[in-house]
N, C-alpha and C positions, 0 to 999 in steps of 0.2 A: 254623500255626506253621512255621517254617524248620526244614529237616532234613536230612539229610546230603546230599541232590542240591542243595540249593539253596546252602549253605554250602561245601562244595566245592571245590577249582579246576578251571576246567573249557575245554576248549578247542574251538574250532570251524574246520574246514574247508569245509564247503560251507555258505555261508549267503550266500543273495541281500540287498543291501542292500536294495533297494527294497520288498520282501518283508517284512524286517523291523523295519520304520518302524512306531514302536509306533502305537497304535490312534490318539492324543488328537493327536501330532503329524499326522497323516494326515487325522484330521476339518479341524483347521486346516489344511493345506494345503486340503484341501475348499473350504472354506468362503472360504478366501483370494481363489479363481479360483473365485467365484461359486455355489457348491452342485451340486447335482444334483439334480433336484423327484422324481426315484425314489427315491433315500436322504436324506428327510427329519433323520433326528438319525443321533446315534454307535451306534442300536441299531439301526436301521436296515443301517448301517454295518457291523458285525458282522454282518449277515445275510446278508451278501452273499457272504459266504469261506464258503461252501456251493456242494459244487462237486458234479454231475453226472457226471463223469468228467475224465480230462487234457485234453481240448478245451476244456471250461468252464470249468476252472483257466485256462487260457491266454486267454480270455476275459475273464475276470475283469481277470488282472495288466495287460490294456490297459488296459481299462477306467481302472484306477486311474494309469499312465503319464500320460494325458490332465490331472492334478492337481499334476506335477512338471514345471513349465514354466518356470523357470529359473535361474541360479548359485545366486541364496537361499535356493532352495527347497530345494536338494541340500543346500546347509551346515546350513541349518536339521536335514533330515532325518536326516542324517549325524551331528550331535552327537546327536542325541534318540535314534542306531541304539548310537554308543558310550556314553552315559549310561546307557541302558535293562543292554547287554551286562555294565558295569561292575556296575550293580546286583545281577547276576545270578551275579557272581564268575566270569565268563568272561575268563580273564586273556591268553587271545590266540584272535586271530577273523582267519581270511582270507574276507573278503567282495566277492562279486563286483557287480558292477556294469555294464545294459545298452546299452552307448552310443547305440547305433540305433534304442534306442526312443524315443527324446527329437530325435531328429536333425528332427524334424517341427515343433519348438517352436525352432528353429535354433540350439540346442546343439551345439557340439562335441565330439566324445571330449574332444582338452585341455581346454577349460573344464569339463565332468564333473568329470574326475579331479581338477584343482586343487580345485574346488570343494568335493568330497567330502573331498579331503585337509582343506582349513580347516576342516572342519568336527569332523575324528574329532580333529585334533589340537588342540582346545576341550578333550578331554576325557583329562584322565590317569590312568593306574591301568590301562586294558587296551592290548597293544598290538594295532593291526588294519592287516594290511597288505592290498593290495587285487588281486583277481584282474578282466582283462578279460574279460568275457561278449560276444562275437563276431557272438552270433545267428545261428545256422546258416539260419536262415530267409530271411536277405541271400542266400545264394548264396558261393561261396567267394570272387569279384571282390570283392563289398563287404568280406567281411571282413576279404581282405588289405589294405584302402585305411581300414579301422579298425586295424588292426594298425599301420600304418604311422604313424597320428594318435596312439595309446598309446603309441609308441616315443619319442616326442619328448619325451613328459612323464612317462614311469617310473622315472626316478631321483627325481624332485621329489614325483610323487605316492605313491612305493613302490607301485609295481603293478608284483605280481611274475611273477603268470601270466596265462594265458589257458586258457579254457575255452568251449565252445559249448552252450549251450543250446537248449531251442525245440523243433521234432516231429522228432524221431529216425527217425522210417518217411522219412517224405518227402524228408528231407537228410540222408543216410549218413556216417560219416566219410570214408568216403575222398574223396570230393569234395574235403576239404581238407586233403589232405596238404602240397602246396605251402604253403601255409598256415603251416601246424606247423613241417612243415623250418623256414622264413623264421626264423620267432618261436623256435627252440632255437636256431638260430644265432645271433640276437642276446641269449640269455641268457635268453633266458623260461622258467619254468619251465610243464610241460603236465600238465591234466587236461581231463577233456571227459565232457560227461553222455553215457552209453551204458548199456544196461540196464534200464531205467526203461520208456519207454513203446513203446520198441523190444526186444526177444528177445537172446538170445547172441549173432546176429550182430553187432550195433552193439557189444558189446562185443571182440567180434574184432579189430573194422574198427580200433576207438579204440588197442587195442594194438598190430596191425600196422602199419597204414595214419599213423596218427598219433602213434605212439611216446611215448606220453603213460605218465606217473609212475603218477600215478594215475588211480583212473575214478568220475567222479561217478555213485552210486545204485551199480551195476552188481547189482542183486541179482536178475534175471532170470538171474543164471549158472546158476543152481541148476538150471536145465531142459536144462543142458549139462553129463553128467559129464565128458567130458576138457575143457572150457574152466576149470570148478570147478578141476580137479584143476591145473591148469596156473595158475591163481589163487592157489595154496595153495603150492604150489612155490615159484613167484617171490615169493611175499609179496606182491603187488601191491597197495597200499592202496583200500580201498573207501571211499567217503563214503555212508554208508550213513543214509537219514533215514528211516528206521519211519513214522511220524505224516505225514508227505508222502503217503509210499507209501500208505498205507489213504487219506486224504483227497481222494487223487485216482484209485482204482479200481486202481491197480496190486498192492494185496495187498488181502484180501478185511478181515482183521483183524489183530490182534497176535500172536494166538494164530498165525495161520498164517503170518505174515510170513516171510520170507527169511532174516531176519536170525539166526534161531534155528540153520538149517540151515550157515549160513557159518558161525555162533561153532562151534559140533559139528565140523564138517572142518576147522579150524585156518587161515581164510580170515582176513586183514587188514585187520579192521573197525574203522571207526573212527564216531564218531556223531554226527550231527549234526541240526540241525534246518531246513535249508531257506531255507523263506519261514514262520518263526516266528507272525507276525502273520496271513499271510492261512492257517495251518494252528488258530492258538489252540490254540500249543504252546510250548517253551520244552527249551535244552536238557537241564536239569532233571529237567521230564517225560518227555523222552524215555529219559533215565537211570533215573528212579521205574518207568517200563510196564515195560523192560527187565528192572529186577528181578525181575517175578515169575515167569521164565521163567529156565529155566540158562544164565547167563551169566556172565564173567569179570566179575572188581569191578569196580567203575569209574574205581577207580585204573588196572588194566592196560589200560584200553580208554582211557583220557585220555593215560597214557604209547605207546599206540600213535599218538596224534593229533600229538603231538610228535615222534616220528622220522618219523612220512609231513610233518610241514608244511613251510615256504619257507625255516624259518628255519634259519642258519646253524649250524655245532657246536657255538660255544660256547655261542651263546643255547640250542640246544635243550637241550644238558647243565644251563644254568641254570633253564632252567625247567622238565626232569625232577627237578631237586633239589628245587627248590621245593613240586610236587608229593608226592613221597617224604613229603617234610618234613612237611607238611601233614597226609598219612593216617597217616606213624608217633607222630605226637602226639595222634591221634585210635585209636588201636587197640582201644578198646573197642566201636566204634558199626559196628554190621551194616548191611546191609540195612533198608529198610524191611519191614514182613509184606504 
């Protein structure tokens, strides 16, 4: 039965589109571009978002790349991401989206982004504006030559930041600081994964090097009292995804996650869930685990996702009310036990 995480209003910051292409639109795409003779059915399917560690994860997400091979396939995928979200009472969602990984099926960033735009704007009732994912894995030359193809088409497709993804050890931020300058100058807003599957420094690098807003995952802080402490200070928003993190070896479980240690020191968390579908999660649940550990309601931690997002004063004043509105007509309903 539905219950106060599902009913909710609920907002998301870090959520990879491709990631969370529900399960049934994703077999169809499968099966569109011919099957795969190793994932016979959609149970099969499911089987496969069993990950080994963060190299596996990253395995996997190709793997599935190879099934979104062109414009149709994004629009398709795209309605089906803000349908599913809508469903879910997720009233605003920045999702990011990985240009480079498609560039091999001879996709363009702008065709991407249009793409993905006709596709979220099929579906009304959430709004989802769109972050570019760079892929740190290009090297900083490709990125800034994706940065450049974004820029052309960011007012039409509302893509309003950029962010890098991909193995953190192996491509640091500072690599791309030129990068970042380019893209604040032109009005981009900056986040960047750091934290995750790389230690405090990557999240150093993210804040010095790359003067980014905020910082995807970053919950490796917790191994750095003065980076911590300097997190808490600034207020720095963290995109914080619990169920990611245990699913791909970065926290051992719930009980030990990060997330517990940041909410306690007064750190800028906000929650999210990722790559929802290859985690067989939801931002929901990640609300529901949350609960059984001390943590702010989930109203304050929603009203934190709304002053860290893209959106403007008034909209985020409107839909702080909104919110408000919501739990104060709801005051009797706790927690789940």
């Amino acid at each position: 039965m539905p219950d106060v995480f599902d009913a909710a209003p609920k907002v998301e910051l870090h959520l990879h589109l491709e990631g969370a292409i529900p399960l049934d639109t994703l077999w169809t795409l499968i099966e569109g571009h011919g099957g795969d003779p190793s994932t016979p059915d959609i149970s099969a399917l499911r089987s496969r978002f069993a990950y080994r560690d963060f190299t596996h994860f990253i395995e996997t997400w190709l793997w599935m790349t190879d099934y979104l091979r062109s414009e149709e396939d994004f629009t398709l995928a795209a309605e089906a991401v803000a349908r599913e979200l809508d469903r879910q009472k997720v009233v605003y969602a920045e999702a990011s989206f990985s240009p480079t990984d498609f560039a091999r099926h001879g996709l363009t960033p702008q065709q991407l982004a249009a793409a993905i735009r006709r596709g979220l704007d099929r579906v009304p009732g959430t709004r989802i504006v769109l972050n570019a994912d760079l892929v740190r894995d290009t090297g900083p030359e490709h990125c800034g030559r994706t940065l450049d193809a974004i820029l052309e088409v960011a007012d039409d497709a509302d893509v309003r930041g950029i962010t890098i993804g991909g193995s953190e050890r192996e491509y640091p931020p500072e690599q791309f600081a030129s990068v970042y300058a380019r893209a604040a100058a032109e009005g981009m807003r900056l986040t960047a994964h750091a934290g995750e599957a790389a230690g405090p420094a990557s999240i150093r690098g993210a804040l010095e090097a790359l003067r980014v807003e905020r910082i995807g995952h970053g919950v490796r802080a917790v191994e750095d009292a003065a980076l911590l402490a300097h997190l808490v200070e600034r207020q720095t928003p963290l995109e914080v995804c619990p169920t990611s993190n245990i699913r791909t070896g970065v926290a051992a479980d719930w009980e030990s996650h990060p997330i517990h240690t940041l909410l306690e020191v007064g750190a800028n968390v906000t929650v999210n869930s990722d790559d929802p579908t290859f985690f067989s999660s939801s931002l929901a649940d990640e609300f529901r685990r949350l609960a059984k550990g001390a943590a702010p309601g989930m109203e304050t931690l929603t009203l934190a996702a709304i002053d860290a997002s893209w959106l403007d004063g008034p909209d985020k004043a409107w839909l702080a009310g909104l919110v408000r509105a919501w739990w104060a007509e709801r005051t009797a309903i706790r927690w789940a036990p």
